[in-house]
C-alpha positions in Angstrom: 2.9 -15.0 -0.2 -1.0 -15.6 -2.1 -1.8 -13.0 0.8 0.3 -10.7 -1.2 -0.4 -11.6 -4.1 -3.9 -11.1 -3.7 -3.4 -7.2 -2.5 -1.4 -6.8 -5.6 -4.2 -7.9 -7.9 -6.8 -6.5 -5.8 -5.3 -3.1 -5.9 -3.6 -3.3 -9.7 -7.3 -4.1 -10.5 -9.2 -0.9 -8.8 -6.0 1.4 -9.9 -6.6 0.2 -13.4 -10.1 0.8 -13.3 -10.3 4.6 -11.2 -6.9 5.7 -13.4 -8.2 7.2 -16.9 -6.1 6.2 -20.1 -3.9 3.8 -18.5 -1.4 2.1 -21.5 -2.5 -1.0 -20.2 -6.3 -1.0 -21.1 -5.8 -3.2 -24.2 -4.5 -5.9 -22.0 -6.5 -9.2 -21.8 -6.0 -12.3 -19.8 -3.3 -13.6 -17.8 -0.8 -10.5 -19.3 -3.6 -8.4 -17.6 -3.6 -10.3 -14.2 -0.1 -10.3 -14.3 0.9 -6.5 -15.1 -2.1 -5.8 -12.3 -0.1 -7.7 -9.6 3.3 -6.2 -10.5 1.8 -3.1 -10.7 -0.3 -4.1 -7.2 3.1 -5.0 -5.3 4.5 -1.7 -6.3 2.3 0.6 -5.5 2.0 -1.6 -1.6 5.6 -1.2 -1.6 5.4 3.0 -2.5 2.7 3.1 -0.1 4.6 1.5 3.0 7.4 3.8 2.2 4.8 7.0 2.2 2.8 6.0 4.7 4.6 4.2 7.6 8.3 5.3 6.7 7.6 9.1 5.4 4.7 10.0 8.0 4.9 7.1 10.5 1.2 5.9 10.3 0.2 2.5 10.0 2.2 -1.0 11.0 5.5 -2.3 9.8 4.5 -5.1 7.6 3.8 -4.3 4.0 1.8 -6.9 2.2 -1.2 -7.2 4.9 -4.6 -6.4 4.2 -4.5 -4.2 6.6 -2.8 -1.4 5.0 -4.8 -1.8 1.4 -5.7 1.6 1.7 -2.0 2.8 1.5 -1.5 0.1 -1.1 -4.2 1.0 -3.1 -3.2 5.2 -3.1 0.5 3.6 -4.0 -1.1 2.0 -7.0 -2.6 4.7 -8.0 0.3 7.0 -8.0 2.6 4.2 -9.8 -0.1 3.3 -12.3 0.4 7.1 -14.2 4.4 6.8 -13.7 4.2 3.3 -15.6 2.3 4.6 -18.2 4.6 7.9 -19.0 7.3 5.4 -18.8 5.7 2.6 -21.8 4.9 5.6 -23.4 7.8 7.3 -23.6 9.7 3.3 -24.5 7.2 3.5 -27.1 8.1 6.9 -28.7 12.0 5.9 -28.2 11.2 3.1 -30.4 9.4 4.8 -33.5 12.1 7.3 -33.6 15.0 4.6 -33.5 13.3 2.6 -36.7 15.2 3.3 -40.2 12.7 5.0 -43.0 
C-alpha cells in the first residue's frame, strides 16, 4: 500500500512538472501531494490497462515499481483529461451564477 502510494506521487509529481498549463499549478501543500497521488494512481491504473491488458507487455500487478514507466505515460495522458474536465466544471459554474 505506501508502495503504491509512492508510485502515485512519484509519477503525479513528474506528470505535473513535464505537462504544460496543468489547472493544478496553483496548488500548494498537502492539496498538492494529494491531487498528485490521485492523479498518480490513475494514470498506473490507465497504464496497466494500455500496457499489459491492450498490448500484453509488462506483468500483472499494477502498483509495482516495476511498471513506473507505464504509470508514468498513464499520468501523463490523465493529467490533460483532468484538466479539460476542472476546466470545463469551472466554466459550468460561471455560466450557472445569477447577474
Amino acid at each position: 500500500m505506501i508502495g503504491a502510494l509512492l508510485l502515485g506521487f512519484f509519477c503525479g509529481v513528474v506528470a505535473r512538472v513535464v505537462v504544460p498549463g496543468d489547472a493544478f499549478r496553483q496548488m500548494s501543500g498537502p492539496t498538492s501531494w494529494l491531487v498528485s497521488i490521485v492523479l498518480g494512481l490513475i494514470g498506473a491504473v490507465v497504464g496497466y490497462f494500455i500496457f499489459t491488458v491492450v498490448l500484453g507487455i509488462g506483468d500483472r500487478d499494477i502498483f509495482d515499481w516495476g511498471g513506473v514507466l507505464s504509470a508514468l505515460i498513464g499520468t501523463i495522458i490523465v493529467l490533460p483529461l483532468a484538466t479539460w474536465g476542472l476546466n470545463w466544471i469551472s466554466q459550468q459554474r460561471v455560466a450557472r451564477r445569477p447577474s
